[in-house]
Backbone as CSV, one residue per row, in Angstrom:
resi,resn,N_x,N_y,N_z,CA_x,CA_y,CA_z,C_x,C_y,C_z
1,UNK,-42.523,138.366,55.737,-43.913,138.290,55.318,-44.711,139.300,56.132
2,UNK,-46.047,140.004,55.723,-46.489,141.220,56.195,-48.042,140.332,56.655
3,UNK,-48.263,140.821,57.757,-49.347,140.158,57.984,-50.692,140.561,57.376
4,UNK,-50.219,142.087,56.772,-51.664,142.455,55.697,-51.706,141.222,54.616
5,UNK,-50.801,140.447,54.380,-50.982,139.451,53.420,-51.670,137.931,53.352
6,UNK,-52.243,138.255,54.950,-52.619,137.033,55.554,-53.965,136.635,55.016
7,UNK,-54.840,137.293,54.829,-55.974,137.066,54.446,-56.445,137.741,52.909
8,UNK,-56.147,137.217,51.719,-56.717,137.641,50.704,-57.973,136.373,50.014
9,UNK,-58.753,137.748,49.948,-59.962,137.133,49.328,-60.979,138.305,48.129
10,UNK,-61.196,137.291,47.512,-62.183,137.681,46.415,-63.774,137.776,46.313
11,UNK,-64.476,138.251,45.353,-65.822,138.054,45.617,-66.375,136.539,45.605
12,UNK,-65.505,135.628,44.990,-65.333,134.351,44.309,-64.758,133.731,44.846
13,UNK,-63.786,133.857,45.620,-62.764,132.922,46.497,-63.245,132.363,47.571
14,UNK,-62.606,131.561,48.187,-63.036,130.929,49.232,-61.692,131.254,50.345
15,UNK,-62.120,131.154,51.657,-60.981,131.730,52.380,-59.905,130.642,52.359
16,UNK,-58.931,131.249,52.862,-57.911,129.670,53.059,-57.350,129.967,54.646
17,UNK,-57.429,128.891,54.989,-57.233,128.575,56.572,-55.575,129.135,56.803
18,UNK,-55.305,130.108,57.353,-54.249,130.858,57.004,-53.348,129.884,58.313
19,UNK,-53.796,129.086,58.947,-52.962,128.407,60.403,-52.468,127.838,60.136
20,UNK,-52.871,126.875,58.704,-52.229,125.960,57.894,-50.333,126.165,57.211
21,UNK,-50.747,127.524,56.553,-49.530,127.761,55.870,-48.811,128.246,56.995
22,UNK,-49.219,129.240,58.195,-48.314,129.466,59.575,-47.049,128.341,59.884
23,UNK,-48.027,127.341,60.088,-47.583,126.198,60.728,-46.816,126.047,59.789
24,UNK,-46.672,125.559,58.827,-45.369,125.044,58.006,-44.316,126.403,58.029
25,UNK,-44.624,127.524,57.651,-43.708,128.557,57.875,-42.812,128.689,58.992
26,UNK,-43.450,127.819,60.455,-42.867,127.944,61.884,-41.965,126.384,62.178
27,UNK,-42.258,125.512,61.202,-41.399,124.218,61.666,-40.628,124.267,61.263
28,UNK,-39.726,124.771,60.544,-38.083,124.808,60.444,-37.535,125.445,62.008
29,UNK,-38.240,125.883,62.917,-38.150,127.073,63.765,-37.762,125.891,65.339
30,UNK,-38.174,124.773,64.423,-38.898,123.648,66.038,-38.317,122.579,65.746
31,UNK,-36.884,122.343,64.967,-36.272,120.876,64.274,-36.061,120.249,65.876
32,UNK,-35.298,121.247,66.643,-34.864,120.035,68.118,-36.402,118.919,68.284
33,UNK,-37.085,119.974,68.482,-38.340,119.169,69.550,-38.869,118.084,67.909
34,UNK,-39.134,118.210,67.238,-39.308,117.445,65.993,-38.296,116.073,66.117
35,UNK,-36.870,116.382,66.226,-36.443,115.610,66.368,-36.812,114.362,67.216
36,UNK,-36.872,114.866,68.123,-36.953,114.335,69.392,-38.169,113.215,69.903
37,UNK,-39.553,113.970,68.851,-40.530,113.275,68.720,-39.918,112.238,67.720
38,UNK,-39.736,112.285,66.741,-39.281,110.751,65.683,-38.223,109.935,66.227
39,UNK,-37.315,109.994,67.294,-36.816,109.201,67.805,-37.218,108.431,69.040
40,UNK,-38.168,109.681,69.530,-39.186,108.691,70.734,-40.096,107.520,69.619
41,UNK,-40.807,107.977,68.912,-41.579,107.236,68.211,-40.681,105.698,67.505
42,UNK,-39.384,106.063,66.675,-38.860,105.069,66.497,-38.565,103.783,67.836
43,UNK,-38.579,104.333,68.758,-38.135,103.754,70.053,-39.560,103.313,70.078
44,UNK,-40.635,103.351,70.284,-41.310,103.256,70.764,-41.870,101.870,69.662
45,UNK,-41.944,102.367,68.418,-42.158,101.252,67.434,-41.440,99.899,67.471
46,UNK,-40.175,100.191,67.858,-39.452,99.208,68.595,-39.719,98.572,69.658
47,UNK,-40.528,98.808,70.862,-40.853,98.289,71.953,-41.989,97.140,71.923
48,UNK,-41.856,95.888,71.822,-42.921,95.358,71.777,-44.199,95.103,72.518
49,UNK,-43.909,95.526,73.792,-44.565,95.815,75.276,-46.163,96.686,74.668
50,UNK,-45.702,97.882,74.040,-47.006,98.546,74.010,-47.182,99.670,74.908
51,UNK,-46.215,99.692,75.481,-46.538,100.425,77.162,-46.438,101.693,77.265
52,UNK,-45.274,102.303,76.029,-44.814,103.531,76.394,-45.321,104.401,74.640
53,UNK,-45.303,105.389,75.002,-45.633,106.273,74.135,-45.084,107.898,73.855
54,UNK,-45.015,108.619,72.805,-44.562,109.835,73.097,-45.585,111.028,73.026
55,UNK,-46.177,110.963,73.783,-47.489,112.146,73.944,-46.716,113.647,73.921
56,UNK,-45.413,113.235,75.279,-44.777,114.233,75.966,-44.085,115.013,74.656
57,UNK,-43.419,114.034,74.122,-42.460,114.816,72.903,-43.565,115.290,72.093
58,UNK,-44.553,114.615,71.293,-45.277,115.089,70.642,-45.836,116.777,71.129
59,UNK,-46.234,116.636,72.435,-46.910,118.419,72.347,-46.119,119.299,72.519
60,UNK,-44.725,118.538,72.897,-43.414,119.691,73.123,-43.373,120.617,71.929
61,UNK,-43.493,119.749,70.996,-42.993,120.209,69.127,-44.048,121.007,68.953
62,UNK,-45.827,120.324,69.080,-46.850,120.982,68.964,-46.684,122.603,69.338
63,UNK,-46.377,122.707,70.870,-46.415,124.055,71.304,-45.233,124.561,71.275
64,UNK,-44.481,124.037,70.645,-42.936,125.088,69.235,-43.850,125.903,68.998
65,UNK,-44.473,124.904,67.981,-44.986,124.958,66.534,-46.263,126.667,66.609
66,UNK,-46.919,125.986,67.770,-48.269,127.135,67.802,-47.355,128.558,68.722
67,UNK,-46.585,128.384,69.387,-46.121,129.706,69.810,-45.215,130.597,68.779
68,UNK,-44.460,129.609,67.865,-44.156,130.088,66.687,-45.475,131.446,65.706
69,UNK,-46.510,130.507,65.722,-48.116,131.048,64.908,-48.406,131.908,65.413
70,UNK,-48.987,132.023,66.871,-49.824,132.896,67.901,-49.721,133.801,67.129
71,UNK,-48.183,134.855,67.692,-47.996,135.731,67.864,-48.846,136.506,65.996
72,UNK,-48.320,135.790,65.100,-48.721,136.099,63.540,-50.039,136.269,62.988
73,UNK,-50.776,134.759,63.696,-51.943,134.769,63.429,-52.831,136.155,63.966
74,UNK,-52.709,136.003,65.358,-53.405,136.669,66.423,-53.438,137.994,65.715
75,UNK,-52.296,138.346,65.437,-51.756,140.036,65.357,-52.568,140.175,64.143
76,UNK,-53.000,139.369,62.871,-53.517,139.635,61.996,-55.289,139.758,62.096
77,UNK,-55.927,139.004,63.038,-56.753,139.547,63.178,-57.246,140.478,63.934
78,UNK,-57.684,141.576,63.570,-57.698,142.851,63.942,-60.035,143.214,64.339
C-alpha cells in the first residue's frame, strides 16, 4: 500500500480517519500479544475475587498495534 493513498478526498467527501483502517491493517502483525490479552481476560473472567486484571497484556497488544501505524501514518503526513 502507498502512502499517497492515505488520504483521498473530494469536494463532497468527508475525510475518513485513516488510523482506523491502519490499525486493522497492523493486527495480523500483533496475534502473540492479542493472544495473550484473551487468555488473561478469560482467566480473569474466571476469577471470582475481582482482584486481578489485564491492563498489562492489554497495552502490550495496544503498542504492537500503534508501532505497527506510527511509522505509516506519520510518514503520510507531510
Amino acid at each position: 500500500m502507498s502512502t499517497r493513498t492515505l488520504c483521498i478526498k473530494g469536494a463532497d467527501e468527508e475525510l475518513v480517519d485513516q488510523k482506523k483502517y491502519l490499525e486493522e491493517s497492523c493486527q495480523p502483525k500483533c496475534v502473540k500479544p492479542l493472544i495473550e490479552y484473551q487468555a488473561c481476560v478469560k482467566r480473569v473472567e474466571a476469577d471470582n475475587n475481582g482482584d486481578k486484571h489485564c491492563t498489562g497484556q492489554y497495552f502490550d497488544y495496544i503498542s504492537c498495534v500503534d508501532k505497527c501505524v506510527a511509522p505509516k501514518l506519520f510518514g503520510a503526513l507531510k
